[in-house]
N, C-alpha and C positions, 0 to 999 in steps of 0.2 A: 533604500528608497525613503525619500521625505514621508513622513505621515503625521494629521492633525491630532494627536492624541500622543498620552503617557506610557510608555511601559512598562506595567510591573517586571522589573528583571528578576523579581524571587522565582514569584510565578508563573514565568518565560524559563527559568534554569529547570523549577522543578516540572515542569511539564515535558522536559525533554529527560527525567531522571534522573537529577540531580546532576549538583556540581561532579561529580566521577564521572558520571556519564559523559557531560557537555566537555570534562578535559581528554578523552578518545576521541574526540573530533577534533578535525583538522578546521580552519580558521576558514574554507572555503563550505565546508560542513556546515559551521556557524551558523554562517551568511546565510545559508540556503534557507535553514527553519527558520533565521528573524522574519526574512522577508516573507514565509508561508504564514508565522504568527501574527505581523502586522497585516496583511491579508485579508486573514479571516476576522481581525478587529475590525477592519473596515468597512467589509462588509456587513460585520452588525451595527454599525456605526450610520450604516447607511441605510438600512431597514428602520434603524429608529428615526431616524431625520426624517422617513418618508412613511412613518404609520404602520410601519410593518410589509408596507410593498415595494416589494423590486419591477425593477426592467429586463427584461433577457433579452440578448442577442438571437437570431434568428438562424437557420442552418448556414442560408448564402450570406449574411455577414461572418459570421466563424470562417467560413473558405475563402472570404475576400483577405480577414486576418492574416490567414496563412501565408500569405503572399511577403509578407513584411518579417517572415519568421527566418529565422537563421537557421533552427535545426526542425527537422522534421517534428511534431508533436507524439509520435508512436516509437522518439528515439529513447531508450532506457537513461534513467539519471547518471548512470557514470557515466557516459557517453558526451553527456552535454556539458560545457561549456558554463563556469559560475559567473556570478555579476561582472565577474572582471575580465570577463570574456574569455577566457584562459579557462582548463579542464585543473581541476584540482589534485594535486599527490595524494597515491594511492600509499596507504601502509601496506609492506611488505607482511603476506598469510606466510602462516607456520610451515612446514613441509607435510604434517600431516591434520589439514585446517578440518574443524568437525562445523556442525552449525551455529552452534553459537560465537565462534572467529569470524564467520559472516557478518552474524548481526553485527559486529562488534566493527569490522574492519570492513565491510561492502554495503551494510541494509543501515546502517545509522544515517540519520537519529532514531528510524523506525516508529516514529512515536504514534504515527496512525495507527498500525497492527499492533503493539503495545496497550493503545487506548484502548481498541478492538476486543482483546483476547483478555482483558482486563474487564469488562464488561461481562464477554460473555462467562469468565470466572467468576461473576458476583453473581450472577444470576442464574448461574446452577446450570451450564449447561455439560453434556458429558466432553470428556477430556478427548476424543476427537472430533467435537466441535470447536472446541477451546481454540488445540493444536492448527484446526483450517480457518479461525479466525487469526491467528499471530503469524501464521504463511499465506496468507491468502495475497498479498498484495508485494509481496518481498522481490518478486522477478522483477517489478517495473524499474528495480536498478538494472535491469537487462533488456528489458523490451516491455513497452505500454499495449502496445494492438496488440488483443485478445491473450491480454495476461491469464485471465482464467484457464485458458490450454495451455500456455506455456507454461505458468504456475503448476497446474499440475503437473504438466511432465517433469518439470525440474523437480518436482516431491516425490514421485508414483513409485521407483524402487524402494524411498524408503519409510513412509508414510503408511497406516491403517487407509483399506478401500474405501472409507467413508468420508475421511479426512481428505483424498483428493478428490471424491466426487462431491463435496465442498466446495473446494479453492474453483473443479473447472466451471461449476455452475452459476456461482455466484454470479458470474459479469453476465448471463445471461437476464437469471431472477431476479436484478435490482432495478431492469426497467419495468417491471411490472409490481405494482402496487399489490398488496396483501394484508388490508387493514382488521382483516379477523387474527392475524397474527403477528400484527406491530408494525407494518412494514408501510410505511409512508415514499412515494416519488422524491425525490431529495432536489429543491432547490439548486444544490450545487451541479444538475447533471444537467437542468435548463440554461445555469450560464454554461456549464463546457462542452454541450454539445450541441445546443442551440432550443429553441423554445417549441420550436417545429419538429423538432428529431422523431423519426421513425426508424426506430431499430431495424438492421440488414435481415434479410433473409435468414443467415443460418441463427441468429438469436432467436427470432421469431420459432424457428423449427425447435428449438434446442428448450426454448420456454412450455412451446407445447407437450415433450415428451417427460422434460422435470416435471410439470405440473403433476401427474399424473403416475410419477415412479415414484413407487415405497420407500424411496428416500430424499423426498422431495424437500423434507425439515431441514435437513444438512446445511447446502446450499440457502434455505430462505435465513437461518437462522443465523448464518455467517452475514448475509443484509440486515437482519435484525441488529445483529450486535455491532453491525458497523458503524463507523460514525462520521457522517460528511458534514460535521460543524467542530471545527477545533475549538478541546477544552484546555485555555490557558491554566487553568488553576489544578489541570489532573495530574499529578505524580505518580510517572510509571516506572517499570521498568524490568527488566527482564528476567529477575529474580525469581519471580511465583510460580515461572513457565519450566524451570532448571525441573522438574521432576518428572513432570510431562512427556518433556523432551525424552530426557532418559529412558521411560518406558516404550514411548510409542513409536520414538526417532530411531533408527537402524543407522545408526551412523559406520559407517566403513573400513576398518581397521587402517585401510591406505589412507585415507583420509578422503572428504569428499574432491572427485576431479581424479583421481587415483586409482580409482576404485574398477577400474574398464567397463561401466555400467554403463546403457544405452544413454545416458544424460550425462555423461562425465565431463564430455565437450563445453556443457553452459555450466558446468562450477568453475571449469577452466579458463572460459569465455569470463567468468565474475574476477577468477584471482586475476588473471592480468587482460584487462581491453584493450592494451596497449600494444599487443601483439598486431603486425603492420596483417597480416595473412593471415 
């Protein structure tokens, strides 16, 4: 997509984790992050033109959008369809693929939960917060509506109980503001889900009972460390998470999707979407 501005391609490689990283993606992979990175340029591009104030869309404009939309908005990223209208080649998983062959081969560029988990590793949180911020957002290669349940299901066999009571709360806790604990409204949720938005019924329930459960940090903390403004200039990648993993991740001798585990279906659903049934 045309855009009025330059871009640092150092700082566009290294923000996706360097040149290694960007060469495991495939050329419609590319595509996907330039056009997320000129994006989110833009839109700071456009708060400074205007003082720092934006405009948001409204909930009945968002649904009139819809209408013009080719795939459903709740349909997972490999599902959909690249710039070129065309669904992008899938690299062929190992026979016995572990998590990090995901990241590698299904969740890249990853760099949101990368950013995320990189964050919350600066800032001292414990290594199953860490862990539910670098998975907290990974299923939307599989389904967007209410990734926080799916997210967790897809983790819960192999995951510490606190780490998926993270991932499912999260999409609860990020509409609700928590500014004794960092936790700011995100502009980004005014444009995408309208400026009116009133969260469904089971959020609403699901905020009241977190609030209130002695593990209510988890989840806030996985929004703390979130980040809904891409940082061009951040250099991640998945490197600092490799020990983490090891400890806290139960990975399955069969390999994930092998393994006959109540979720084995949606690792299997990740290695190939292509299956017609």
């Amino acid at each position: 997509m045309p855009v009025p501005f330059d871009i640092d391609r150092r700082a566009f490689i290294a923000s996706l984790g360097g040149a290694a990283a960007v060469a495991l993606m495939d050329h419609e992979a590319q595509a996907e992050a330039l056009e997320e990175h000129a994006e989110h340029m833009l839109d700071t591009l456009v708060a400074q033109n205007q003082g720092g104030a934006q405009t948001f869309p409204t909930v009945a404009e968002i649904e009139e959008q819809n209408l013009t939309r080719t795939t459903r908005r709740g349909a997972g990223n490999i599902f959909v369809a690249g710039n070129n209208g065309t669904i992008r080649r899938l690299e062929k998983m190992p026979a016995q693929p572990t998590l990090v062959d995901f990241f590698k081969l299904r969740f890249n560029p990853a760099n949101h939960v990368l950013q995320s988990a990189t964050r919350a590793l600066k800032t001292g949180m414990t290594e199953e917060v860490i862990l539910a911020c670098l998975l907290h957002d990974v299923v939307q290669a599989l389904v967007k509506t209410d990734h926080g349940w799916w997210g967790a299901q897809l983790f819960e066999p192999y995951v510490p109980e606190k780490t998926t009571f993270g991932i499912r709360y999260h999409q609860a806790l990020r509409f609700y503001p928590d500014e004794a604990n960092g936790y700011e409204y995100p502009d980004l949720y005014k444009r995408t889900f309208g400026v009116d938005y009133v969260p469904p019924p089971h959020i609403q329930a699901s905020y009241k009972i977190v609030r209130n459960h002695k593990w209510y940090m988890e989840p806030r903390l996985v929004t703390v460390n979130d980040l809904y403004a891409f940082d061009p200039n951040a250099v991640v990648s998945l490197d600092p998470f490799i020990d983490i993993i090891g400890r806290h991740f139960k990975q399955p001798k069969e390999g994930l999707g092998n393994d006959n585990s109540p979720v084995a279906h949606m690792w299997r659903t990740l290695i190939n979407p292509d299956a017609p049934l």
